[in-house]
DRENPA-727765 format. One record per residue (C-alpha): residue number from 1; residue in one letter; x, y, z. Coordinates in Angstrom, 3 decimals. Each point is the difference from the previous one (the first is absolute). Example, Ala and Ser with C-alpha at 12.3 -4.5 7.8 and 13.67 -1.06 7.14 Angstrom:
<pts>
  num  residuo         X         Y         Z
    1        A    12.300    -4.500     7.800
    2        S     1.370     3.440    -0.660
</pts>
This chain:
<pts>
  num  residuo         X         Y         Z
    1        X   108.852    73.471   131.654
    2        X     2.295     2.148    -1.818
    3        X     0.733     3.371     1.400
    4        X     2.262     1.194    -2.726
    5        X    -0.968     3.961    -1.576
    6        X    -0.999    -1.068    -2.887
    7        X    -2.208    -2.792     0.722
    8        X    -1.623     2.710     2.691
    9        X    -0.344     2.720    -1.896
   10        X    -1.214    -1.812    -3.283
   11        X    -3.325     0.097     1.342
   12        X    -0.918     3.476     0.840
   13        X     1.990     1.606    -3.323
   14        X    -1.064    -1.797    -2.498
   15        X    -3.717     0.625     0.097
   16        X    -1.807     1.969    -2.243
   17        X     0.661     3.662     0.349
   18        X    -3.384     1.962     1.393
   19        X    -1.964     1.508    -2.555
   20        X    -0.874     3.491    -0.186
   21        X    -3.616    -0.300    -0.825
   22        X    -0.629    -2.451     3.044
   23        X    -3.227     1.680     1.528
   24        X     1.471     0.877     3.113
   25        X     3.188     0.983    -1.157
   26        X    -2.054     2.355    -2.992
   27        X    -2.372     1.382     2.547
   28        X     3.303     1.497     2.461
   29        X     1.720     1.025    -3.277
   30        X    -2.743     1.655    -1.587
   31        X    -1.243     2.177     3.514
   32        X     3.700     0.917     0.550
   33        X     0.307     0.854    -3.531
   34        X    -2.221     2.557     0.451
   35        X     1.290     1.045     3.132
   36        X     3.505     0.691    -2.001
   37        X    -1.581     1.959    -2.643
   38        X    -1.798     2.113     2.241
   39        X     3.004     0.155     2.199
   40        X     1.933     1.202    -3.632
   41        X    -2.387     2.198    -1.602
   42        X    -0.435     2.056     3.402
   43        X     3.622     0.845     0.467
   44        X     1.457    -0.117    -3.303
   45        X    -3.214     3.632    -0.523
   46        X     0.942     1.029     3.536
   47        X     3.730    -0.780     1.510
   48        X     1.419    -0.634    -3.864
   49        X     1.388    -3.728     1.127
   50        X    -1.023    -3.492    -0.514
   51        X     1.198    -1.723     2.790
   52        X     0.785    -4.529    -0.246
   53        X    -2.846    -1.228     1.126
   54        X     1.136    -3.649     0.221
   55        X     1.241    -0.009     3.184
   56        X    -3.180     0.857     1.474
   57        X    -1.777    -2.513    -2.238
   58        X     2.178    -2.555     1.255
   59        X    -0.801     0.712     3.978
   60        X    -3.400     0.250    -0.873
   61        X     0.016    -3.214    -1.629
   62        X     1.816    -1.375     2.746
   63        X    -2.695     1.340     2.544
   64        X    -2.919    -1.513    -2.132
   65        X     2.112    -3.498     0.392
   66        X     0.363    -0.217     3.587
   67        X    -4.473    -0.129    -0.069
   68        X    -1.186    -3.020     0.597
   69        X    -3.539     1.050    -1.800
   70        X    -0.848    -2.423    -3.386
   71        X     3.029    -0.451    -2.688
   72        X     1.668     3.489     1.364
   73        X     2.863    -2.240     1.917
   74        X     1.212    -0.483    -3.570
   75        X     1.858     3.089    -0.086
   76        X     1.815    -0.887     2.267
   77        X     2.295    -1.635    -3.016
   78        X     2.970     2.426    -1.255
   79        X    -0.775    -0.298    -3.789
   80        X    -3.943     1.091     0.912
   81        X     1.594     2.760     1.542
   82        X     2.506     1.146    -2.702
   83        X    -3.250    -0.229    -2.262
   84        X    -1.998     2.152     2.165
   85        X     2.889     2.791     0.167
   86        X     0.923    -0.337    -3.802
   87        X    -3.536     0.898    -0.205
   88        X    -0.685     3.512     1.917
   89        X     3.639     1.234    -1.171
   90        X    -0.699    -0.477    -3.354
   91        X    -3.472     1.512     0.096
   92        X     1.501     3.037     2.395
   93        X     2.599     0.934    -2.567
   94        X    -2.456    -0.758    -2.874
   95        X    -2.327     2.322     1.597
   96        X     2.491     2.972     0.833
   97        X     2.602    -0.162    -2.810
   98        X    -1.417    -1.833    -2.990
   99        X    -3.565     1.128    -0.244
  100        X    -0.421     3.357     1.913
  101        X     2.748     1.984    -0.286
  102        X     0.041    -0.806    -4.247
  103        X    -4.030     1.093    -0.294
  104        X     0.605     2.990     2.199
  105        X     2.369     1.238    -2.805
  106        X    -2.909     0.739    -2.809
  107        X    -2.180     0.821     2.772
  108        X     2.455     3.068     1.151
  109        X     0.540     0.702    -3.441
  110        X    -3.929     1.016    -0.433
  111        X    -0.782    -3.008    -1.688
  112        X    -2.260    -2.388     1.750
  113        X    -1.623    -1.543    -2.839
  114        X     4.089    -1.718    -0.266
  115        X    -0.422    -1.335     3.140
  116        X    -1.686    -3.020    -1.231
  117        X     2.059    -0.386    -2.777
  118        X     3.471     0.402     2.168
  119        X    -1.889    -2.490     2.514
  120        X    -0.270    -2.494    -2.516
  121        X     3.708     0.154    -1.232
  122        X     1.471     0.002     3.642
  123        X    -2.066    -3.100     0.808
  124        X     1.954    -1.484    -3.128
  125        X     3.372     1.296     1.199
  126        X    -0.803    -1.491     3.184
  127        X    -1.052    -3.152    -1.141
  128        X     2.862    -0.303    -2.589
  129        X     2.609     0.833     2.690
  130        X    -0.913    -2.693     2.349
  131        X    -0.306    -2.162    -2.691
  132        X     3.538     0.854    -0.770
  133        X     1.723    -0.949     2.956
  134        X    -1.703    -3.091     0.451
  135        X     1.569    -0.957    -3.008
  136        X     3.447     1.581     0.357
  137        X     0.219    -0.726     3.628
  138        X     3.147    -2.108     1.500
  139        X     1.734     0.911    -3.788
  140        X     3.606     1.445     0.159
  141        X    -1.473     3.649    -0.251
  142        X    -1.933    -0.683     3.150
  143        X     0.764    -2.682     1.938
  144        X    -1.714    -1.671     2.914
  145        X     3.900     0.284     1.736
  146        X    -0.191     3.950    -0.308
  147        X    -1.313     1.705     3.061
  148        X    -3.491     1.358    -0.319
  149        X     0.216     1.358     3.282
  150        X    -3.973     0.406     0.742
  151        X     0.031    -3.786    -1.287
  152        X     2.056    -1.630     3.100
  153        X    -1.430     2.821     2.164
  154        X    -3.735    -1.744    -0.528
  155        X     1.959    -3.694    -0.330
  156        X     1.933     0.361     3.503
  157        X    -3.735     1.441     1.758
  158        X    -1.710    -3.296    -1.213
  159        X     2.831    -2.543     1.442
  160        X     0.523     2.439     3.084
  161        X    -3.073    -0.569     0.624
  162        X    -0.808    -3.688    -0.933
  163        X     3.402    -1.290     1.788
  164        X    -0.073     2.910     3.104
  165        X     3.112    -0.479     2.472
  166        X     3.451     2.290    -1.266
  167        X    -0.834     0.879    -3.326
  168        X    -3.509     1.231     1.271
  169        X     1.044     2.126     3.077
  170        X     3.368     1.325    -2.406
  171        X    -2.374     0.869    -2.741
  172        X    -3.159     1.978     2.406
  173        X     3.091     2.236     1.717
  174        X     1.281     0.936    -3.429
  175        X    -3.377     0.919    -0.943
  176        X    -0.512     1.832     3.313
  177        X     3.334     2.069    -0.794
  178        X    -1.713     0.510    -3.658
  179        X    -3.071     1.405     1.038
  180        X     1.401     1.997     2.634
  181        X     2.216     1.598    -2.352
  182        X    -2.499     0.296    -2.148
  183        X    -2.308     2.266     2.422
  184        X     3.470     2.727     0.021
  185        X    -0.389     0.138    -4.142
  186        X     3.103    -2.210     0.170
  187        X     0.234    -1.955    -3.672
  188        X     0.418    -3.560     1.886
  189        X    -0.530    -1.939    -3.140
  190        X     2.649     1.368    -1.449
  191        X     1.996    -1.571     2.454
  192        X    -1.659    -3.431     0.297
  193        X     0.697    -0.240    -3.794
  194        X     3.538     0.431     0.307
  195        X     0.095    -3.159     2.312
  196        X    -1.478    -1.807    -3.046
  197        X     1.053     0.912    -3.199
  198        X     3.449    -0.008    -1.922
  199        X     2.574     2.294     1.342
  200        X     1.624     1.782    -2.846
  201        X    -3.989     0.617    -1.140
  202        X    -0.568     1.363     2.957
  203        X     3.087     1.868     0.402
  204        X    -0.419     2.289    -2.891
  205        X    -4.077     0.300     1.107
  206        X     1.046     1.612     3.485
  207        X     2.984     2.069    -1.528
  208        X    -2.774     1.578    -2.795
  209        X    -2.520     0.752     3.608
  210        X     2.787     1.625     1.617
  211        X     1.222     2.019    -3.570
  212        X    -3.530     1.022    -0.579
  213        X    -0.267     1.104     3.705
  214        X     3.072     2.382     0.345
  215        X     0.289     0.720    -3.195
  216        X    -2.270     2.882     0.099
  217        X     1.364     1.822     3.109
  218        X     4.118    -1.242    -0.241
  219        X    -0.017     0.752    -3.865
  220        X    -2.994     2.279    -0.572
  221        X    -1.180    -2.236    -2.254
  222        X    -3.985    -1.176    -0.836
  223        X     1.277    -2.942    -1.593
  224        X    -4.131    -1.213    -1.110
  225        X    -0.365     3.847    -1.571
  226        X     3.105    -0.627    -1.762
  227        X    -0.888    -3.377    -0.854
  228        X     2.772    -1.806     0.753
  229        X    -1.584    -3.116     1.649
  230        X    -2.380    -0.362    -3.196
  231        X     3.049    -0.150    -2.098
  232        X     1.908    -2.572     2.186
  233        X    -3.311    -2.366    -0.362
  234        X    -0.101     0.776    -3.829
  235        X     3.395    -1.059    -0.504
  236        X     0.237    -2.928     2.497
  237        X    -3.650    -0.809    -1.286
  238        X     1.528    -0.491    -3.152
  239        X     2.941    -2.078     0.621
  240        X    -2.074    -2.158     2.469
  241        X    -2.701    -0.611    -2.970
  242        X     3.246    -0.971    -2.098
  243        X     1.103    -2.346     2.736
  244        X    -3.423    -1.542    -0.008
  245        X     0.140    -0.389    -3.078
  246        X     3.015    -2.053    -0.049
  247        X    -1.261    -2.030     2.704
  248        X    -2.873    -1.387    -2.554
  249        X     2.408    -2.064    -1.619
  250        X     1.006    -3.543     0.959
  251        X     3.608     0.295     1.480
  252        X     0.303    -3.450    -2.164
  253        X    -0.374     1.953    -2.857
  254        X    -2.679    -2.661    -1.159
  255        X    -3.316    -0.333     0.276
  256        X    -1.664    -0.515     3.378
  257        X    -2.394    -3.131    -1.268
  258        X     3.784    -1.892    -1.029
  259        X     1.392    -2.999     1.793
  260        X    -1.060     0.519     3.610
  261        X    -2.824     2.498    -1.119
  262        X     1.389     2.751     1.774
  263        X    -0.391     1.141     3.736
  264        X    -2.916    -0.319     0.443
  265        X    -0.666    -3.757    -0.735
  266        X     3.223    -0.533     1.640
  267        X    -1.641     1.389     3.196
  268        X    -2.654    -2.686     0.134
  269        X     2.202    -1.941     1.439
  270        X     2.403     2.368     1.875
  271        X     1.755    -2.618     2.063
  272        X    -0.164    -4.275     0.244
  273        X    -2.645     0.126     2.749
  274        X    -1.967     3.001    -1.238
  275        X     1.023     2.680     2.701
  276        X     0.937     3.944    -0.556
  277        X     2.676     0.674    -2.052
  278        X     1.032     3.818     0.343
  279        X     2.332    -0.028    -3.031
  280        X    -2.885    -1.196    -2.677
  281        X    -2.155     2.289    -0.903
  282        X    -3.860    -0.721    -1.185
  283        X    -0.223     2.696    -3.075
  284        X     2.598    -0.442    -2.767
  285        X     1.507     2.398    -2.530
  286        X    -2.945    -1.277    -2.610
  287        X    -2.790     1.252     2.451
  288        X     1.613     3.321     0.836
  289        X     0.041     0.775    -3.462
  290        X    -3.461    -1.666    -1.123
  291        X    -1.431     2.070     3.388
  292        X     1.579     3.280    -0.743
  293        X    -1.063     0.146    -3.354
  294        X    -3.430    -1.378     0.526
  295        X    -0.019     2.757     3.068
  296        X     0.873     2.944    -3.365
  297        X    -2.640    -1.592    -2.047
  298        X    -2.850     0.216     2.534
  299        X     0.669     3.386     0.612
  300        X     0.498     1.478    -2.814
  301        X    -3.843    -1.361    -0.797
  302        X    -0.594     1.765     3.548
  303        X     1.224     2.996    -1.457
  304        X    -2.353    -0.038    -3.163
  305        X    -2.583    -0.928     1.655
  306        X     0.356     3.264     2.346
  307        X     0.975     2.207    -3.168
  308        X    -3.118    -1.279    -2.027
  309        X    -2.481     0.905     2.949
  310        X     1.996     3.334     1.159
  311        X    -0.049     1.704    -3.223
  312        X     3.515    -0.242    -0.347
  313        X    -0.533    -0.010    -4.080
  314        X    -1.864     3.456     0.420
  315        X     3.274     1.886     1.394
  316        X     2.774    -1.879    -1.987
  317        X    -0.674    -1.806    -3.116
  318        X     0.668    -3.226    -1.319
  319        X     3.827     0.281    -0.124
  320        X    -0.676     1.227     3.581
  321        X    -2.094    -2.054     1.558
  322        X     2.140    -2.871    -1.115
  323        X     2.653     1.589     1.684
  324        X    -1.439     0.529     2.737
  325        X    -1.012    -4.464     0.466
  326        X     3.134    -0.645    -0.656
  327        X     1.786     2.555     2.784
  328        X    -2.969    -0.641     2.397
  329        X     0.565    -3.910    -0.349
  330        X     3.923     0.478     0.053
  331        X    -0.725     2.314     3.487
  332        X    -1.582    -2.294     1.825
  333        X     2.270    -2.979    -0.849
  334        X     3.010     2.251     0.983
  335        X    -1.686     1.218     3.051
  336        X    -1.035    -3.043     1.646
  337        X     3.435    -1.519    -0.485
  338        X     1.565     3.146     1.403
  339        X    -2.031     0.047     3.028
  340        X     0.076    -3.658     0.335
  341        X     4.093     0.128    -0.222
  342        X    -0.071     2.167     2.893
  343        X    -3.069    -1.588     2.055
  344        X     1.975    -3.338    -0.303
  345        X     3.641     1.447     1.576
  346        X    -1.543     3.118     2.325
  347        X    -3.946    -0.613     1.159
  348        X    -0.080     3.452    -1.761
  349        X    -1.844     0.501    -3.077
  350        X     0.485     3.582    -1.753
  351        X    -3.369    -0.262    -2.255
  352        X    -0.602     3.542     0.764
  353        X     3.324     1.778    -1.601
  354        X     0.734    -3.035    -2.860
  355        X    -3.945     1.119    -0.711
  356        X     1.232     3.538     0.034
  357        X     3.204    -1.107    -2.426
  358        X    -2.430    -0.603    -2.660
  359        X    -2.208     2.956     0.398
  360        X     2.953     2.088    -0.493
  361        X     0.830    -2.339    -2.997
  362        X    -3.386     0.502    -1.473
  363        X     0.470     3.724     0.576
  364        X     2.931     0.134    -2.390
  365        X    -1.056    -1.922    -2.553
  366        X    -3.025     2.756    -0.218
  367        X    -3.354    -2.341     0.967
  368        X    -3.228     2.118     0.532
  369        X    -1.001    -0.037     3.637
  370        X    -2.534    -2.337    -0.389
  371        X     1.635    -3.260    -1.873
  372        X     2.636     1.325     2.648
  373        X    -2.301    -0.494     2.903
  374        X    -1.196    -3.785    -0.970
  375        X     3.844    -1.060    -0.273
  376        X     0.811     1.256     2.876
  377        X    -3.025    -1.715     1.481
  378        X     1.071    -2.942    -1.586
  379        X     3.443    -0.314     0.495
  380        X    -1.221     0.647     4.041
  381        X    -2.108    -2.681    -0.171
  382        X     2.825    -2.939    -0.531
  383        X     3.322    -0.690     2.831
  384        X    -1.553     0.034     3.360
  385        X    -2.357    -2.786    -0.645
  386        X     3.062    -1.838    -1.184
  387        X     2.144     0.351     2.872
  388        X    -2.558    -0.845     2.055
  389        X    -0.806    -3.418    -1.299
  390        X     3.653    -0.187     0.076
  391        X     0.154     0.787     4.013
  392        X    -2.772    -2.926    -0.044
  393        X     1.842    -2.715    -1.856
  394        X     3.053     0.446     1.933
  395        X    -2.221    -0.516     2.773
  396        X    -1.464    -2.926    -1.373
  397        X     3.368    -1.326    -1.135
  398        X     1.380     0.534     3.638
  399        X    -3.043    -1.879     1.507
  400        X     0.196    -3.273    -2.186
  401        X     3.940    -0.355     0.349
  402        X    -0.617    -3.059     1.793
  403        X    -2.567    -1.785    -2.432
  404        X     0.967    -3.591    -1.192
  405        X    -0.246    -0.108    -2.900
  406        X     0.900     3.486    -0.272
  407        X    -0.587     1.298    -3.425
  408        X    -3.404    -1.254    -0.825
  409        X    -0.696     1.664     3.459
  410        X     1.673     3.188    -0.340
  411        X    -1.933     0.570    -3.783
  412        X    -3.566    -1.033     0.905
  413        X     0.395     2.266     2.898
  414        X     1.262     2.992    -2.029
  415        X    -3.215    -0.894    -2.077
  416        X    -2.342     0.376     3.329
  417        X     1.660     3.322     1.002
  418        X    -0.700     1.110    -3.788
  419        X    -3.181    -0.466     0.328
  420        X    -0.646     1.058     3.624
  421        X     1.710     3.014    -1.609
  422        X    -2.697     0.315    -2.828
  423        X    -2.651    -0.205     2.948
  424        X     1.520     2.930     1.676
  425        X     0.158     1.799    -3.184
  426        X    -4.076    -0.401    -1.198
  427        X    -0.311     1.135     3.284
  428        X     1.966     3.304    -0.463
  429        X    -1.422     0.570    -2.995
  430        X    -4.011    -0.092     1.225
  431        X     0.902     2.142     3.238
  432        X     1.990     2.696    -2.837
  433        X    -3.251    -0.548    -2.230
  434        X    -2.231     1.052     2.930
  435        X     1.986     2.465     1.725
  436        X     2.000     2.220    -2.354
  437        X    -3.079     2.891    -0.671
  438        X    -0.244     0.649     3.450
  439        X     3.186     0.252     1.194
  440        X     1.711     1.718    -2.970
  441        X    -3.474     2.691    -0.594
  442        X     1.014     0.467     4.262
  443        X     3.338     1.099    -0.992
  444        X     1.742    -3.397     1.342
  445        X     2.398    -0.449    -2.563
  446        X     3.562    -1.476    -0.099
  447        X     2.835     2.871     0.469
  448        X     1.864    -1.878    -2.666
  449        X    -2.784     0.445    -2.379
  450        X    -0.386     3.391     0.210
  451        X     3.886     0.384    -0.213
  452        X    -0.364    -1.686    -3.706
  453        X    -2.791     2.479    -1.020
  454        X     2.284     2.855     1.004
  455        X     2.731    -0.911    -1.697
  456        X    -1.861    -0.344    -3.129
  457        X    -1.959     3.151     0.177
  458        X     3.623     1.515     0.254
  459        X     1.638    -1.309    -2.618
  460        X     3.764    -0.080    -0.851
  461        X     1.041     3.599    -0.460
  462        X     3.849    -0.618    -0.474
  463        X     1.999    -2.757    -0.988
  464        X     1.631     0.123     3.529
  465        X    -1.651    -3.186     1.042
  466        X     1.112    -1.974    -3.051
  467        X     3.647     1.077     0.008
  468        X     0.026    -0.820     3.937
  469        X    -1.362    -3.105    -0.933
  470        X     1.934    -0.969    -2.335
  471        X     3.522     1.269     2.086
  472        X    -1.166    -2.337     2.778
  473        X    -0.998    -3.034    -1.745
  474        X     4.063    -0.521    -0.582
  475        X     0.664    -0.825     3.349
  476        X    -2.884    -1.617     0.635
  477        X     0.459    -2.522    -3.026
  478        X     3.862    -0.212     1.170
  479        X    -1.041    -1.384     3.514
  480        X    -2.342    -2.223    -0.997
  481        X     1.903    -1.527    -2.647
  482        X     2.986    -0.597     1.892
  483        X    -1.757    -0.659     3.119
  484        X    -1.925    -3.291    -2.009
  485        X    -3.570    -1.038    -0.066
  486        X     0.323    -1.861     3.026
  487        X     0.338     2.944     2.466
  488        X    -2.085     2.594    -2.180
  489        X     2.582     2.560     1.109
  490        X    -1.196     2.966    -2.278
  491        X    -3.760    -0.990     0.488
  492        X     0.390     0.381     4.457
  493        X     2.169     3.175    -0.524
  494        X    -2.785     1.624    -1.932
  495        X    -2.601    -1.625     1.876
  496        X     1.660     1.954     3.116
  497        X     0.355     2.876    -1.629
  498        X    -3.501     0.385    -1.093
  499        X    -1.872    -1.511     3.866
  500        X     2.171     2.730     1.257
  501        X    -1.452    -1.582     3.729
  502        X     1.804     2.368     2.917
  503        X     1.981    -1.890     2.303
  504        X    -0.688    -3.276    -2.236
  505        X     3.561    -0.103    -0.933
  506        X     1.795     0.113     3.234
  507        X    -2.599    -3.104     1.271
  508        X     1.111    -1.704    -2.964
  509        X     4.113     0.232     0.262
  510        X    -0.392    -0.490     3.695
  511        X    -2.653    -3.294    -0.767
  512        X     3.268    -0.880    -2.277
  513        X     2.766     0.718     2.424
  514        X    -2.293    -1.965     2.587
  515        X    -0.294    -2.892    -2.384
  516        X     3.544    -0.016    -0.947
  517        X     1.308    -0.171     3.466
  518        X    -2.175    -2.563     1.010
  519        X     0.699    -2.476    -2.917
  520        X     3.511     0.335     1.125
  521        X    -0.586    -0.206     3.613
  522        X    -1.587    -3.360    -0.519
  523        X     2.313    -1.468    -2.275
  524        X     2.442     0.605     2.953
  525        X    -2.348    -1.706     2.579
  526        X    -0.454    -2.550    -2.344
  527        X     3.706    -0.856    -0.305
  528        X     0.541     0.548     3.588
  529        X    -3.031    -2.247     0.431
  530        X     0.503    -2.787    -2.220
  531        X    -3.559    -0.060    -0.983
  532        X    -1.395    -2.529    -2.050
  533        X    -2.218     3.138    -1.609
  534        X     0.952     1.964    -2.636
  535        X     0.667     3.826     1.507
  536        X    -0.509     1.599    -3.009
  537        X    -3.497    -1.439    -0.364
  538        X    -0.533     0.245     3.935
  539        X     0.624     3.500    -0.379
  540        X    -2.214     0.560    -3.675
  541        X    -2.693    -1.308     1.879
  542        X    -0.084     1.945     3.291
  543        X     0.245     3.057    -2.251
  544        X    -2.562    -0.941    -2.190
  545        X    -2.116    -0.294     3.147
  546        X     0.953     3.635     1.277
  547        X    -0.417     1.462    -3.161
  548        X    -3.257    -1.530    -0.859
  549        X    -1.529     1.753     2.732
  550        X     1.416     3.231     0.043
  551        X    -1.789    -0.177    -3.675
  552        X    -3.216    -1.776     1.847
  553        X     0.208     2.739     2.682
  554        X     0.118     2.906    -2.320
  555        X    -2.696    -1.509    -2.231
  556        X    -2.363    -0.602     2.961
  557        X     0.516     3.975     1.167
  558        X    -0.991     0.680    -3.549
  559        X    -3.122    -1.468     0.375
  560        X    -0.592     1.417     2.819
  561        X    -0.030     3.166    -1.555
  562        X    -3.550    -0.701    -1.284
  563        X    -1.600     1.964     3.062
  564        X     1.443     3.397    -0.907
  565        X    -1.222    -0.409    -3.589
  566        X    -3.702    -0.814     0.936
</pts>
């Protein structure tokens, strides 16, 4: 007879969470899966992008709910849902940036018979980087709180449409405005992330869009061919991996496993009656370190394994080649966190220029073009796999807020996604297996891959590019020291330097100004108002709502663009 919440809800959140490998639930993930990686490979060898997929996955899984044909009604749950778009995301970007683009590098190079090699050692970096944020997720280097923009985009499209009313209609005319501005080559997700993600971050990302954008015709200045948004990366790279570094250690200054056991145990029990907690978080300072370093072990192994079947040995030596593991394993570390860092605060991932960061590196330090070629391949291969599980888990953690008990919940639902994730990448990996000859011996290659192979073939012919480098990694490092690991500061500015996006940076001070404005406006109302609500979260989430689909509206238009490339 009692009608209390928790009595209510007890029954609903704390059943088992839906399995990935559920028949039904496989079969949808495994046909949109391929849907995504076709969707990826075509684009990323025609247009050059690799549009979020998981929107769409989520309205299609939505669709497929609302049929009253067998066990299909099932997806009609949010958490089959979020496994179904964790799914053809992964497998889109696993298709387009961590398999394709890396194996078109040897190819373009005149070296097919590397293909299979560089196949084989971007599968690993693949593998290893997913593997790596499942274990580091919700640490203090990337926690569940940060914004992963594409993350609450695909969240806020599963409740809009499981609970409809407001937040449904709010949400579809945001996504209307997105995809509308979209169709006039307007960068909307650069705006909907700016409703999302932390301010100061975000602040020095659309100041770096609108420096890269003037720069050239107010100062007469090609900032990228003087290399002045590598070095800002390099040098806020570096500070960032120093902050990261610091954030291994228990702020206790003990050992995680002492007393309480750390965070993490502490988070099995986040509250008396077993509800969310936001200030506990489920991955202590133990596991961040134990899943960074187990992240450098695998792939440096990744990177012999490449070496040994490349011929690395035949061009460099035994001094060389073990040189060359040990920067290749270092690389990819360093460039998944680096493109993680600014997934997490932005939605944007530069994989493309931090890529290029370490060709130029390579080119300094002398390697042969070949070696050259697989580390570049390589280091390619790792970061947008990881942000993208990242997008997924914040989805995830979004969607199973409400779960009582909460943590057991949350982390056998993060396991689900992981392996829905896994699903989506097999996937990616048979449709690259099958489809790479033809397309690349067509001449349907990724732009950025051929960019690579010209910039090797060139070379370094002055030091110019090391001494601008090393000029602009100062500032860089100074920003993102003082600016803190929480707002990754350096990391955006660089990050906006480098996207270089017209028109992106005016969408994103104006998202801010927009954001700001409101916030305030509410608290007013709100005092005015008396409300029993809290305005500031009133106004997070009605913002959260706009900007998720501006992103969804953008990433839909994206996907659309699929007709002009077939």
């Amino acid at each position: 007879m009692s009608t209390s919440p928790p009595a209510a809800a007890a029954p609903e959140t704390a059943r088992a969470h839906p399995r990935a490998l559920e028949p039904v639930t496989l079969v949808v993930t495994v046909l949109l899966s391929v849907l995504g990686a076709v969707i990826g490979l075509v684009l990323i060898t025609t247009l050059g992008i690799a549009p979020n997929t998981s929107v769409i996955g989520a309205l299609i899984a939505m669709l497929i709910g609302r049929i009253s044909f067998a066990a299909l009604s099932r997806m009609r749950d949010p958490q089959r849902q979020n496994l179904v778009q964790s799914a053809i995301s992964g497998s889109t970007f696993a298709a387009a940036n961590s398999l394709v683009t890396p194996i078109a590098v040897p190819f373009l190079m005149g070296k097919p018979g590397l293909v299979w090699p560089m196949l084989g050692g971007a599968v690993i970096g693949l593998v290893v980087d997913s593997w790596v944020l499942y274990r580091v997720f919700d640490s203090r280097l990337l926690p569940a709180t940060a914004a992963w923009p594409a993350g609450i985009a695909a969240a806020e499209t599963i409740k809009a449409g499981d609970e409809g009313g407001r937040k449904a209609k709010l949400l579809g005319v945001s996504a209307v405005v997105g995809f509308v501005g979209s169709l006039f080559k307007l960068p909307m997700s650069a705006a909907g992330v700016a409703f999302l993600g932390n301010i100061w971050a975000l602040l020095m990302f659309g100041v770096g869009l609108l420096v890269a954008q003037y720069a050239p015709t107010l100062l007469h200045v090609d900032l990228a061919a003087n290399h002045v948004p590598h070095g800002v990366m390099i040098g806020a790279g570096l500070v960032a991996l120093v902050q990261a570094v610091l954030l291994m250690r228990d702020r206790k200054g003990g050992k995680a496993g002492k007393g309480a056991k750390g965070t993490a145990e502490a988070a099995a029990t986040p509250s008396a009656d077993g509800a969310f907690t936001p200030e506990v978080r489920t991955v202590d300072a133990r596991r961040l370190r134990r899943g960074l370093l187990e992240g450098l072990a695998l792939f440096l192994v990744g990177a012999m394994l490449i070496a040994l079947t490349g011929g690395v040995l035949a061009d460099m030596g035994g001094a060389g080649l073990v040189g060359w593991v040990l920067l290749a394993g270092v690389a990819a570390l360093v460039h998944q966190l680096i493109v993680g860092l600014a997934a997490m605060h932005s939605g944007w991932f530069p994989a493309f220029a931090v890529t290029l960061i370490f060709l130029i590196v390579g080119l300094v330090l002398g390697i042969p073009m070949v070696p050259l070629a697989l580390l570049v391949g390589y280091a390619a291969s790792t970061g947008p796999a990881f942000a993208d599980v990242g997008f997924d888990f914040k989805a995830g953690w979004l969607l199973r807020k409400d779960a009582v008990p909460w943590h057991p919940y949350e982390m056998a639902g993060r396991r689900q996604q992981y392996i829905a994730q896994l699903v989506g990448f097999a996937v990616a990996i048979l449709v690259v297996v099958v489809t790479w000859k033809p397309f690349f011996e067509d001449g349907r290659v990724p732009p950025v891959a051929q960019v690579y192979v010209d910039t090797i073939k060139a070379g370094l012919t002055d030091t110019h590019a090391l001494a601008m480098m090393g000029l602009w990694a100062i500032p860089g490092a100074l920003i993102q020291f003082f600016g803190g690991s929480s707002r990754q500061m350096g990391v955006l500015l660089a990050t906006g330097l480098l996207v270089a996006t017209p028109q992106a940076g005016w969408l994103v001070l104006a998202a801010l100004a927009v954001r700001f404005g409101y916030t305030r406006w509410k608290k007013r109302q709100g005092r005015r108002e008396a409300a029993e609500s809290d305005p500031q979260t009133d106004a997070d989430n009605d913002l959260a709502l706009v900007g998720a689909g501006l992103v969804a509206g953008s990433s839909l238009n994206d996907v659309s663009q699929i007709y002009k490339a077939v």
